[in-house]
DRENDO-1510 file (C-alpha; in Angstrom, 1 decimal, always signed):
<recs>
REC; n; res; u; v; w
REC; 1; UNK; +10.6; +3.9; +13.9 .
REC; 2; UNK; +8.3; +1.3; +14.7 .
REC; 3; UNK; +8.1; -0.5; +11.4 .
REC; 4; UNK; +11.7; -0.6; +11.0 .
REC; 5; UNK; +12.3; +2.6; +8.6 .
REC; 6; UNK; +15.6; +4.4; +8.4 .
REC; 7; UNK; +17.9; +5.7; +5.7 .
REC; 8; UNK; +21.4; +6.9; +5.8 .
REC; 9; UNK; +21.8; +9.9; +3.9 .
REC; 10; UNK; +25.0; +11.7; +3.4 .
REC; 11; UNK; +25.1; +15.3; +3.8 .
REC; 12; UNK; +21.8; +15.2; +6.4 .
REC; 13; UNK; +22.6; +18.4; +8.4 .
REC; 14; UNK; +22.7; +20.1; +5.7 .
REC; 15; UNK; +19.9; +18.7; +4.2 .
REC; 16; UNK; +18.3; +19.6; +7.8 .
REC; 17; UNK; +18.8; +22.8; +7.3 .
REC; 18; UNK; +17.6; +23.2; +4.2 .
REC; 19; UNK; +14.4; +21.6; +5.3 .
REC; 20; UNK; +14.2; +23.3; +8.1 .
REC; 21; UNK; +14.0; +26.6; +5.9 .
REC; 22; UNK; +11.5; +25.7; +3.9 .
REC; 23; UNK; +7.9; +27.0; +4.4 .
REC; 24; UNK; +5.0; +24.2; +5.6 .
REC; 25; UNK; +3.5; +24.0; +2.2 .
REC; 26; UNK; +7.1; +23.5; +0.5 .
REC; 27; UNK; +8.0; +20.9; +3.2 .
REC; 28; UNK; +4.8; +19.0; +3.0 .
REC; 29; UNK; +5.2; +19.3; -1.0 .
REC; 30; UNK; +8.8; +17.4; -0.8 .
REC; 31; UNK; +7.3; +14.9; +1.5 .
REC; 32; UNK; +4.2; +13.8; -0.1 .
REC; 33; UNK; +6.3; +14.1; -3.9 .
REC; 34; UNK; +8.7; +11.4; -1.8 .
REC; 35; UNK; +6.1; +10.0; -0.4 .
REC; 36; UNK; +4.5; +8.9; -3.9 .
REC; 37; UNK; +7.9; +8.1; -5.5 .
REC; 38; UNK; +8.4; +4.7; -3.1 .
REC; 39; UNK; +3.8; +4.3; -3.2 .
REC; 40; UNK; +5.1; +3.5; -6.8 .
REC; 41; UNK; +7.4; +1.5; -6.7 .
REC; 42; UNK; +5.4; -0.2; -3.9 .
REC; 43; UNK; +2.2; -0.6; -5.8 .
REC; 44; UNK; +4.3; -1.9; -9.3 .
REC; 45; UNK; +5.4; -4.7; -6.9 .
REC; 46; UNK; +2.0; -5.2; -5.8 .
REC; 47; UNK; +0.4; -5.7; -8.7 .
REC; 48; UNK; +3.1; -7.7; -10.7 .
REC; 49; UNK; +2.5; -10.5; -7.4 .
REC; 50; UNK; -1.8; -10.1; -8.0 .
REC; 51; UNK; -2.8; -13.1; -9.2 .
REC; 52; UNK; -4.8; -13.1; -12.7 .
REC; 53; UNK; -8.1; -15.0; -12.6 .
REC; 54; UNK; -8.4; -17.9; -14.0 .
REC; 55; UNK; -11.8; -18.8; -16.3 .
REC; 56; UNK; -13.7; -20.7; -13.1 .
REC; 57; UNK; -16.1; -18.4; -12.1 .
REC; 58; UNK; -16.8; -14.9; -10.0 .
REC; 59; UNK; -17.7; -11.2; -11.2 .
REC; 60; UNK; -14.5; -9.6; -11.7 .
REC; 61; UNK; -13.3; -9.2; -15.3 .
REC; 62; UNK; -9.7; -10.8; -15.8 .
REC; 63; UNK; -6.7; -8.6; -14.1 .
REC; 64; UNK; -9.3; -6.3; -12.0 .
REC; 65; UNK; -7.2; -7.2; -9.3 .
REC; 66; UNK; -3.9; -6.3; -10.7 .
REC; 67; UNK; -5.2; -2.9; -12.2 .
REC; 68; UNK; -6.9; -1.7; -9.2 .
REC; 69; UNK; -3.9; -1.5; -7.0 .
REC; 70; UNK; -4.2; +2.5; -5.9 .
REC; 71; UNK; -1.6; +5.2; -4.8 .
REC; 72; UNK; -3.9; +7.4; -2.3 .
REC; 73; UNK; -2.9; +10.6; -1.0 .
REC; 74; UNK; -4.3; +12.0; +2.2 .
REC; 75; UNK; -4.1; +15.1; +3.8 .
REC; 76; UNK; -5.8; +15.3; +7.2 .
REC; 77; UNK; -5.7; +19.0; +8.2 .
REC; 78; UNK; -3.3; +19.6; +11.4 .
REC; 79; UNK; -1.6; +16.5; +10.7 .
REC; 80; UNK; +1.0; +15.0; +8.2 .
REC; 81; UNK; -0.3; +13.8; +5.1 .
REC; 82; UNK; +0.6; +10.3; +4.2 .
REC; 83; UNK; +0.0; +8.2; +1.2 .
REC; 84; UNK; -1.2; +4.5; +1.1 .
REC; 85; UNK; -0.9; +1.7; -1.3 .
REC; 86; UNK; -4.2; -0.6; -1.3 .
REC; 87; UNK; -7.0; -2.5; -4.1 .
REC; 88; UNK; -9.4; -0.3; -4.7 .
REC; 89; UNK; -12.7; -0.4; -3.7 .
REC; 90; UNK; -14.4; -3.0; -5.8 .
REC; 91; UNK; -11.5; -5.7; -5.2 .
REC; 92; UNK; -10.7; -4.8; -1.9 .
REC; 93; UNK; -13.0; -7.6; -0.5 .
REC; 94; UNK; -11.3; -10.6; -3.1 .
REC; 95; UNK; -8.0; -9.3; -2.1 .
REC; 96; UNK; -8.9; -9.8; +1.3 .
REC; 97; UNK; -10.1; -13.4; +0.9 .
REC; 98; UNK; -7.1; -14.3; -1.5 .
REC; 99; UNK; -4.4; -12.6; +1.0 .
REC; 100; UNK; -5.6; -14.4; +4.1 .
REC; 101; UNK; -7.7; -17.4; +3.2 .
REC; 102; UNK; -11.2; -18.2; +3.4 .
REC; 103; UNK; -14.3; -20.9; +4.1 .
REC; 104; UNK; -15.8; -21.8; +1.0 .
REC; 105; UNK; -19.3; -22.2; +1.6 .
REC; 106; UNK; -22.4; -23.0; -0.4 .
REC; 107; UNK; -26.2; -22.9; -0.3 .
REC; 108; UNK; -26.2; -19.4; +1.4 .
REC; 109; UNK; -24.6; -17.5; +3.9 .
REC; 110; UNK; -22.6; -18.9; +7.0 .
REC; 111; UNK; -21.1; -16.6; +9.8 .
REC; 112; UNK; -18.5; -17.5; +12.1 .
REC; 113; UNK; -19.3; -16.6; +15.8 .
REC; 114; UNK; -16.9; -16.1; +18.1 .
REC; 115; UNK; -17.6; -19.4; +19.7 .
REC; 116; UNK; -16.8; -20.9; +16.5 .
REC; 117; UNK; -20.1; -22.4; +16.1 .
REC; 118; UNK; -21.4; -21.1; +12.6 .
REC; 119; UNK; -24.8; -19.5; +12.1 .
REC; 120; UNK; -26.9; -19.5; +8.7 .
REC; 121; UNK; -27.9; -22.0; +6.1 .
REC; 122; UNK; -24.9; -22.4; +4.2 .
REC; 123; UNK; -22.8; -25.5; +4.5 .
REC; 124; UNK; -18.5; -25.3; +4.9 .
REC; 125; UNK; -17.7; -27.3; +1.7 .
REC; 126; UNK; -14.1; -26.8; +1.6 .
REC; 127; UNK; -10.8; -24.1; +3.1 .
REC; 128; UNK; -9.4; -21.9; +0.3 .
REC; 129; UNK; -5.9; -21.2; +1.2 .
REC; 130; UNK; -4.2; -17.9; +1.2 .
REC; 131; UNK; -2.3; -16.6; -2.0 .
REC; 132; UNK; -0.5; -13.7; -0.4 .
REC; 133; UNK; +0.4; -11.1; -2.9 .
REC; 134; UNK; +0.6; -7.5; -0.8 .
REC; 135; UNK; +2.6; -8.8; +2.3 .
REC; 136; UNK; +5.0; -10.2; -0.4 .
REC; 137; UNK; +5.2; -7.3; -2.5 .
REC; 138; UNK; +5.5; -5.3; +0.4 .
REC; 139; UNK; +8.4; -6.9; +2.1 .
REC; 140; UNK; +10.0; -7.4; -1.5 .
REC; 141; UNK; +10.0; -4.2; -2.3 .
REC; 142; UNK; +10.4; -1.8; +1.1 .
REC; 143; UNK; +14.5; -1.4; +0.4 .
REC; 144; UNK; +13.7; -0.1; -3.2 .
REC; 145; UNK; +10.8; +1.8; -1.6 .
REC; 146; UNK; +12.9; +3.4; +1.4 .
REC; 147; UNK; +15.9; +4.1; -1.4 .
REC; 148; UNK; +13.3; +6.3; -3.7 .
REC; 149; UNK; +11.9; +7.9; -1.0 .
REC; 150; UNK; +15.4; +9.5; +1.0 .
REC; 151; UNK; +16.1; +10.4; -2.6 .
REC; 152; UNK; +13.6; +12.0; -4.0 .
REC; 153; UNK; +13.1; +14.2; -0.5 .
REC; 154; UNK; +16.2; +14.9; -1.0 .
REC; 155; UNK; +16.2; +16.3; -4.6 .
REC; 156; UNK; +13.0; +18.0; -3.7 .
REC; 157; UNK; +14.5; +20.0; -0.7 .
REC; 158; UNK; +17.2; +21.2; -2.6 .
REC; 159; UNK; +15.0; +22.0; -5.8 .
REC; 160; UNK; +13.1; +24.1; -3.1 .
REC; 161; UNK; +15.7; +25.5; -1.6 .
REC; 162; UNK; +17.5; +26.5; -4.8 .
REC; 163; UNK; +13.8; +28.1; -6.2 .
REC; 164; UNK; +13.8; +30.3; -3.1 .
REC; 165; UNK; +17.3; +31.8; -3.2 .
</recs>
């Protein structure tokens, strides 16, 4: 696959076939319970690299950012479901600035343009490096992540195929 993704599994035809047998509700079941086994693992690795805040300022309580680390499952109709691991809503935008980096700028707002001339009335004071946590976590724990999810599938096709016999 694109991102690098593959598992050896012993056994796979007949696991194939099992899977293969299995109505599109039962199949989708396995894949998403899979699916959530390695968002797990995924989003405990996450959130044990999120930095805690330290007593200098901003609006988010101490460890927002580690708590709101989030297992989504989607299920777009005609299409597979997938499940993502991401902050939440209200720390997705501090994530953002302490993953990649970002201007530090006082006395109101200053935009970049594309030109790389700045617009607005704020003044660049200082560069606040990145602290990436999610690209670590991520690429820390995709073996762990890939292990949990060829196993669980597996257990799950052959709970379903043993429940239909």
């Amino acid at each position: 696959m694109a991102d690098g993704f593959s598992a050896d599994i012993k056994g796979i035809a007949e696991v194939k076939a099992l899977f293969e047998a299995l109505s599109t509700k039962e199949a989708d079941n396995a894949i998403l319970k899979a699916l959530k086994a390695g968002a797990l693992i995924e989003q405990a690795a996450i959130s044990d690299r999120a930095p805690v805040k330290d007593t200098t300022g901003g609006l988010l309580p101490e460890g927002a950012l580690k708590a709101d680390i989030e297992v989504k499952v989607h299920r777009p109709s005609g299409r597979t479901p997938y499940v993502t691991v991401a902050p939440g809503k209200y720390t997705a935008h501090v994530a953002r600035w302490l993953e990649y980096g970002h201007r530090l700028v006082r006395g109101g707002y200053s935009r970049m343009l594309k030109n790389g001339k700045t617009r607005g009335p704020g003044k660049e004071v200082g560069f606040v490096a990145e602290h990436s946590f999610i690209r670590v976590g991520y690429e820390e724990s995709r073996e762990a992540v890939v292990e949990a999810i060829s196993n669980t599938l597996v257990a799950e096709i052959q709970k379903a195929a043993v429940k239909k016999q």
